[in-house]
SEMIRO-963714 format. One record per residue (C-alpha): residue in one letter; x, y, z. Coordinates in Angstrom, 3 decimals. Layout:
@aa: A X: X Y: Y Z: Z;
...
//
This chain:
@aa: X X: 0.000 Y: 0.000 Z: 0.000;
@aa: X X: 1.253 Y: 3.332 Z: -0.525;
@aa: X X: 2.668 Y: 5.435 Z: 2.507;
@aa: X X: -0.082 Y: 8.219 Z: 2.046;
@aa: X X: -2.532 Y: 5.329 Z: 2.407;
@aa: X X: -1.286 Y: 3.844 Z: 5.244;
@aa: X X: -0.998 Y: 7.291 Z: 7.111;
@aa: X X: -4.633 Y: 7.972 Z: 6.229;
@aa: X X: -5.736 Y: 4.571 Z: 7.711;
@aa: X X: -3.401 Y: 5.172 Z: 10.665;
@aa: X X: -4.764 Y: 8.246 Z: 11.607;
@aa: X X: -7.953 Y: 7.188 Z: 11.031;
@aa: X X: -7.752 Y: 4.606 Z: 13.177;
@aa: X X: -5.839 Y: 6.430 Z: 15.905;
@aa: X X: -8.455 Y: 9.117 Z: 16.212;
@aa: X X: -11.382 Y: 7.021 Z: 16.706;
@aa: X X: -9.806 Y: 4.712 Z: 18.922;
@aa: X X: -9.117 Y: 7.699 Z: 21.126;
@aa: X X: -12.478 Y: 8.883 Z: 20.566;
@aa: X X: -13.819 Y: 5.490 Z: 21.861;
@aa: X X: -11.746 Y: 5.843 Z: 25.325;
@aa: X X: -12.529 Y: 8.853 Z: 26.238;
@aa: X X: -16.034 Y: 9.295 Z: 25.163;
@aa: X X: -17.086 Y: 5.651 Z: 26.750;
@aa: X X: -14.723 Y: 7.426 Z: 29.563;
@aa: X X: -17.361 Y: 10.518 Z: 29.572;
@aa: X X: -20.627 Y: 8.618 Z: 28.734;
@aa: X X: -19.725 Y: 5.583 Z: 31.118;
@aa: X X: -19.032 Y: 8.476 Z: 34.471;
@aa: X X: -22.259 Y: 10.152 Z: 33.595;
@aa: X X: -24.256 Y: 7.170 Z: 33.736;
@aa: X X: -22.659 Y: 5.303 Z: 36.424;
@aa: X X: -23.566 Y: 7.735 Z: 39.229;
@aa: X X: -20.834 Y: 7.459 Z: 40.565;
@aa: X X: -19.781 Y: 3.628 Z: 40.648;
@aa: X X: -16.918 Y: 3.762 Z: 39.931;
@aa: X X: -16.060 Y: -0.108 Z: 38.900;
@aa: X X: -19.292 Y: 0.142 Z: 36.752;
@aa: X X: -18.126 Y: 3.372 Z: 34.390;
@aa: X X: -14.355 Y: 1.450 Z: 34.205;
@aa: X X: -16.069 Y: -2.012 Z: 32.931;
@aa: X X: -18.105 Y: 0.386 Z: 30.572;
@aa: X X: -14.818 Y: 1.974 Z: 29.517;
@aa: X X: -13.323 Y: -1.239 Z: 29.113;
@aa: X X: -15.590 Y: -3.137 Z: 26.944;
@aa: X X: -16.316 Y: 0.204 Z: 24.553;
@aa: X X: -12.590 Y: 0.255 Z: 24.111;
@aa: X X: -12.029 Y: -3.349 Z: 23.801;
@aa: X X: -14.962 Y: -3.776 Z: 21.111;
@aa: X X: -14.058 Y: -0.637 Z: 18.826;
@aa: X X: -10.137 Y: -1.347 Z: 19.157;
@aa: X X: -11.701 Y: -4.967 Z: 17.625;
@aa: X X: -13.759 Y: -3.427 Z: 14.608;
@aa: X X: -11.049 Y: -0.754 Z: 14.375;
@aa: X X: -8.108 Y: -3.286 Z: 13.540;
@aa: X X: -10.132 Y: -4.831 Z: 11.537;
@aa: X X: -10.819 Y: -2.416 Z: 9.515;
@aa: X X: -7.177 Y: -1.152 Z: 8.764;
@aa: X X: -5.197 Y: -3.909 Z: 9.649;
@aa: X X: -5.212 Y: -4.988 Z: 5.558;
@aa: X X: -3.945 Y: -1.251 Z: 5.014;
@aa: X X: -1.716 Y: -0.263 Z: 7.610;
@aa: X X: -1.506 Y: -2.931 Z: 9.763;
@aa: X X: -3.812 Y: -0.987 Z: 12.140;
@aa: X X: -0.573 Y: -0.244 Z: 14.627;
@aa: X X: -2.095 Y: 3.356 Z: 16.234;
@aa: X X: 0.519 Y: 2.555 Z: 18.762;
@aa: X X: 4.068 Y: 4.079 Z: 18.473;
@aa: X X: 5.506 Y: 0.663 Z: 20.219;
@aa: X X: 4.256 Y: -1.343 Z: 17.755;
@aa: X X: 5.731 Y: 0.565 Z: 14.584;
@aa: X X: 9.009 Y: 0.732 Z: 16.628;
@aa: X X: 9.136 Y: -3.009 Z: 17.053;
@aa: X X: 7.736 Y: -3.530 Z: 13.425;
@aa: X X: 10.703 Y: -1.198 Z: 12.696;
@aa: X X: 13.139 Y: -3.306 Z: 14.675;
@aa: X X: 11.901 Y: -6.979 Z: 13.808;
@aa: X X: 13.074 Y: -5.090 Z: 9.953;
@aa: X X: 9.006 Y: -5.475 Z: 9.117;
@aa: X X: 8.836 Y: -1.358 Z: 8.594;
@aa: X X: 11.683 Y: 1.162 Z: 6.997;
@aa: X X: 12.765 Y: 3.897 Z: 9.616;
@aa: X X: 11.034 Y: 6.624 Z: 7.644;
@aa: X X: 7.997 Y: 4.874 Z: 7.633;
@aa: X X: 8.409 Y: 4.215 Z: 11.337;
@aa: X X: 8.797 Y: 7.814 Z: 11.686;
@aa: X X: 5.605 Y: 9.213 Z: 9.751;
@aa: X X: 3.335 Y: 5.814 Z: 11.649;
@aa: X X: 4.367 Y: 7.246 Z: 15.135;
@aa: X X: 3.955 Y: 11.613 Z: 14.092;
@aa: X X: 0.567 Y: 10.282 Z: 12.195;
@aa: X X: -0.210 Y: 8.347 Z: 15.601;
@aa: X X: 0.406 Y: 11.187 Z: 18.241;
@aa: X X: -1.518 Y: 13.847 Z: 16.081;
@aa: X X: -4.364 Y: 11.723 Z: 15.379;
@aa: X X: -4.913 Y: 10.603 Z: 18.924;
@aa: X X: -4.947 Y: 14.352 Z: 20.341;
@aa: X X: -7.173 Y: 15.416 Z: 17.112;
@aa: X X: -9.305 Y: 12.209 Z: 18.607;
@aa: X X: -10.092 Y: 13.789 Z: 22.123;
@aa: X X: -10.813 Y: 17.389 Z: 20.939;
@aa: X X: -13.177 Y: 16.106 Z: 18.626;
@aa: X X: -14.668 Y: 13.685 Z: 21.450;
@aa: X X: -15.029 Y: 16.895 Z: 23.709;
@aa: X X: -17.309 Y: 18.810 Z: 20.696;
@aa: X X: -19.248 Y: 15.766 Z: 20.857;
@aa: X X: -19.833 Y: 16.494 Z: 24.521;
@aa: X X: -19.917 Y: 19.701 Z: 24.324;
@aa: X X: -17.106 Y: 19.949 Z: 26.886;
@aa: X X: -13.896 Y: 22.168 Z: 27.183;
@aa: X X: -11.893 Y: 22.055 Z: 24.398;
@aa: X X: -8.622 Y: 21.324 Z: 26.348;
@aa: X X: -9.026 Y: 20.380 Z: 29.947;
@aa: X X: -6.648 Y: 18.920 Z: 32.807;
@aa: X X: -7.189 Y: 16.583 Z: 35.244;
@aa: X X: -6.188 Y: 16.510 Z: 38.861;
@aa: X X: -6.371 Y: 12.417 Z: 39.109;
@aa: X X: -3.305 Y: 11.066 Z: 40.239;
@aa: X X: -1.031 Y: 8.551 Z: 38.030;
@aa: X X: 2.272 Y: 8.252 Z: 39.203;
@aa: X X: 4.295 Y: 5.941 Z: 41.599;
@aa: X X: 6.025 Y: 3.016 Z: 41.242;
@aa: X X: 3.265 Y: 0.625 Z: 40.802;
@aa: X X: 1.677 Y: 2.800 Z: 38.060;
@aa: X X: 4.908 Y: 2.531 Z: 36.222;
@aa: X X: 5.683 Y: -1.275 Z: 36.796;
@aa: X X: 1.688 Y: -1.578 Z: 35.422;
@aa: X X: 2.518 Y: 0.210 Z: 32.248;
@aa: X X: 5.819 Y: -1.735 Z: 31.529;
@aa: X X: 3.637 Y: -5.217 Z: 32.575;
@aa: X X: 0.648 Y: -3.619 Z: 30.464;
@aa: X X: 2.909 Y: -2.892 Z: 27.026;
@aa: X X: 5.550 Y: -6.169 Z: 27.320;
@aa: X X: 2.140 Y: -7.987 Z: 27.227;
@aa: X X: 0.511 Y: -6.818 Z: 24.653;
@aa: X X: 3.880 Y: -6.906 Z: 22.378;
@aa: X X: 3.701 Y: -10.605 Z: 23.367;
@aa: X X: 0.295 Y: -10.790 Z: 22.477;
@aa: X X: 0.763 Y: -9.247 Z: 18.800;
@aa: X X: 3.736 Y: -11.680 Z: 18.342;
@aa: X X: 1.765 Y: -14.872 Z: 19.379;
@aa: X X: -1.205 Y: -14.428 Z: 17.790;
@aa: X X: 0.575 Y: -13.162 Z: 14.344;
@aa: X X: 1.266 Y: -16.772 Z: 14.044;
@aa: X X: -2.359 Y: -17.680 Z: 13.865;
@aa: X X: -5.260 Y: -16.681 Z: 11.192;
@aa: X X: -5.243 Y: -13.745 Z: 10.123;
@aa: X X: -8.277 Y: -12.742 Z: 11.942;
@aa: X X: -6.568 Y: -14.022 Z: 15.421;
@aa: X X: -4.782 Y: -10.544 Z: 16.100;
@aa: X X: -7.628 Y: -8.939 Z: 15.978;
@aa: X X: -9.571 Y: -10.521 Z: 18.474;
@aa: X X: -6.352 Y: -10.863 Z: 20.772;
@aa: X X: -5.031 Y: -7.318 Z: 20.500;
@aa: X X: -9.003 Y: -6.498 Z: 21.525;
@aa: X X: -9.505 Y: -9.074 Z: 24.263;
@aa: X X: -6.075 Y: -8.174 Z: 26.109;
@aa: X X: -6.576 Y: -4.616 Z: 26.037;
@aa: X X: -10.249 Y: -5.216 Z: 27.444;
@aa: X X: -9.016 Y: -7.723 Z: 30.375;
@aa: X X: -5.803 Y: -5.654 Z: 30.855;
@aa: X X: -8.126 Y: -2.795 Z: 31.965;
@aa: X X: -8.582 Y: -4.418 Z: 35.055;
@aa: X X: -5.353 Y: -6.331 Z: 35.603;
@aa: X X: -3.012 Y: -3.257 Z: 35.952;
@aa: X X: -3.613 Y: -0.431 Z: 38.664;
@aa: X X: -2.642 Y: 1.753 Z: 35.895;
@aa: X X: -5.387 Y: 0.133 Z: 33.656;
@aa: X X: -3.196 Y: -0.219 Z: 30.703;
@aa: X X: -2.713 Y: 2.814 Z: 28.040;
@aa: X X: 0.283 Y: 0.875 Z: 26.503;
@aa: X X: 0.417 Y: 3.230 Z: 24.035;
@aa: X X: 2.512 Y: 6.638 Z: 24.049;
@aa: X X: 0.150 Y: 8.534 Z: 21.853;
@aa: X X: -2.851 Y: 7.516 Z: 23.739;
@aa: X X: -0.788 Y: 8.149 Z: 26.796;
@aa: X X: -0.211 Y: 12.037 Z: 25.744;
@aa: X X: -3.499 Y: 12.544 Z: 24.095;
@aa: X X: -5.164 Y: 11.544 Z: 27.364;
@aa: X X: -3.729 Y: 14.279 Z: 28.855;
@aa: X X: -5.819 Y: 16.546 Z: 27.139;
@aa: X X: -8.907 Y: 15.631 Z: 28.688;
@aa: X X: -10.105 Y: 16.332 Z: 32.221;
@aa: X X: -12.535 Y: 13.430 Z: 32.415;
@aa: X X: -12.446 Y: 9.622 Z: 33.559;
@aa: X X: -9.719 Y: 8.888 Z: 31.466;
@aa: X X: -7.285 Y: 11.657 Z: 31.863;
@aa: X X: -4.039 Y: 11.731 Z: 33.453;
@aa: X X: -2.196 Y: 14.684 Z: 34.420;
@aa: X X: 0.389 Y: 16.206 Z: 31.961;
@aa: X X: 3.461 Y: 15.890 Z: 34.663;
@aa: X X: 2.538 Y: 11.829 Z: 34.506;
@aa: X X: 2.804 Y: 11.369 Z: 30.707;
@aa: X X: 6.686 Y: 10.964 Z: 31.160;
@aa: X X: 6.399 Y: 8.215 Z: 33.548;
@aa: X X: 4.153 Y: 5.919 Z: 31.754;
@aa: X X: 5.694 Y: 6.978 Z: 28.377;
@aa: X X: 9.325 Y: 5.693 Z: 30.255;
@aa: X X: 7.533 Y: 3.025 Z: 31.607;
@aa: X X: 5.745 Y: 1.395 Z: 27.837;
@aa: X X: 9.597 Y: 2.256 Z: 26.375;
@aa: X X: 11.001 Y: -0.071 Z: 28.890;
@aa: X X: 8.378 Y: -2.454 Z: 28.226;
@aa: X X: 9.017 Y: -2.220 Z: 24.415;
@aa: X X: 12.922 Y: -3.037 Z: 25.130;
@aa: X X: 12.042 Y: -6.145 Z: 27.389;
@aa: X X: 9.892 Y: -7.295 Z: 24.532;
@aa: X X: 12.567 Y: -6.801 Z: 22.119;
@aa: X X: 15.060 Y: -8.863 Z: 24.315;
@aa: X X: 12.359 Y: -11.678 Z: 25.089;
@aa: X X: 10.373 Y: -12.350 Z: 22.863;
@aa: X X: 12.067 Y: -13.132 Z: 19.730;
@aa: X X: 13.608 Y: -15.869 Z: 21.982;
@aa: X X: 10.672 Y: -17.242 Z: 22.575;
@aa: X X: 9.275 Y: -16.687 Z: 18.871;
@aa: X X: 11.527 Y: -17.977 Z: 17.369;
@aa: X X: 11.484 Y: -16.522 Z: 13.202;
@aa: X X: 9.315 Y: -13.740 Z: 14.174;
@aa: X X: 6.267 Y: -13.368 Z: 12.518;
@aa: X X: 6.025 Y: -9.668 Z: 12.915;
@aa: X X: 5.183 Y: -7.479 Z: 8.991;
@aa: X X: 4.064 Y: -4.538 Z: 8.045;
@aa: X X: 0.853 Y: -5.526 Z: 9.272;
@aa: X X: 1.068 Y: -6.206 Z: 13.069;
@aa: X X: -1.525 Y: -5.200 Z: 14.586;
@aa: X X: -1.931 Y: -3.204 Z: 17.975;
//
């Protein structure tokens, strides 16, 4: 597919999966009245389901990434050029900001809002390097299935891992910094993006050192999907 293609899908992809978190985020905490474990399984499966029709719906174009770890290990397993990997991950981080201002018009919120909720410590970060080694693994084990297996793996991990990790799993540095746009349930304050962003890195670099050992002839292309 051509690059401009793949972009287009990309963003595409990126900004409605954004859209999906935070507006299930919004929808889910003004419906809940106030249960909190109610709005976060509402959050969870609206994610989980449109990250599902999302990937497949670009994964034959761009491999439906919309997560700067998986074009860097695409990049590294020699599955994407570097210049590609470059325009995947600016594509990604626009998109998913572009995602939650247009969320907020749908809600008729603040444009650009912060929250005051509290993600940092050590436990948030050991959740985020957990949440993104995992779904790396994830992508690399179910590559060697159908071709519809990512798809429904990449979706059902994401959906469970919302309730596995105290940090409730961005694994994703664009989501990560486009969340902290938004002052609603799924924000995170701007002075925690480094953290988690540090955190999915480190979780990208174990992958990198682990998992082609126990892959063995990885199976990652151009179209592994995240």
């Amino acid at each position: 597919m051509p690059l401009r293609q793949r972009l287009l899908a990309e963003a595409l992809g990126t900004a409605f999966l954004l859209m999906a978190v935070v507006g299930s985020g919004i929808m889910a905490e003004r419906l809940a009245q106030g249960n909190v474990a109610l709005a976060l399984f509402a959050n969870a499966v609206a994610t989980g389901t449109a990250l599902l029709t999302l990937i497949l719906s670009f994964g034959a174009i761009s491999g439906a990434h919309f997560n700067p770890l998986v074009s860097l290990m695409a990049w590294r397993l020699g599955a994407l050029s570097g210049g590609d990997a470059v325009a995947y991950i600016g594509v990604q981080m626009l998109a998913a900001i572009a995602g939650v201002l247009a969320t907020h018009l749908m809600f008729d919120i603040q444009l650009i809002s912060a929250t005051a909720q509290l993600r940092h410590g050590w436990a948030q970060g050991w959740s985020e390097l957990v949440a993104s080694f995992g779904l790396l693994m994830v992508i690399q084990g179910s590559s060697r299935g159908p071709a519809w297996a990512p798809s429904f793996a990449v979706a059902a991990y994401i959906t469970a891992a919302y309730w596995f990790t105290a940090s409730t799993s961005f694994a994703n540095p664009a989501v990560t910094a486009a969340r902290a746009f938004t002052g609603t349930f799924s924000g995170i304050r701007f002075a925690d993006v480094p953290g988690f962003v540090l955190a999915q890195l480190l979780g990208l670099l174990l992958a990198l050192l682990v998992l082609p050992r126990v892959f063995a002839a990885p199976a990652v292309a151009a179209d592994a999907r995240g």
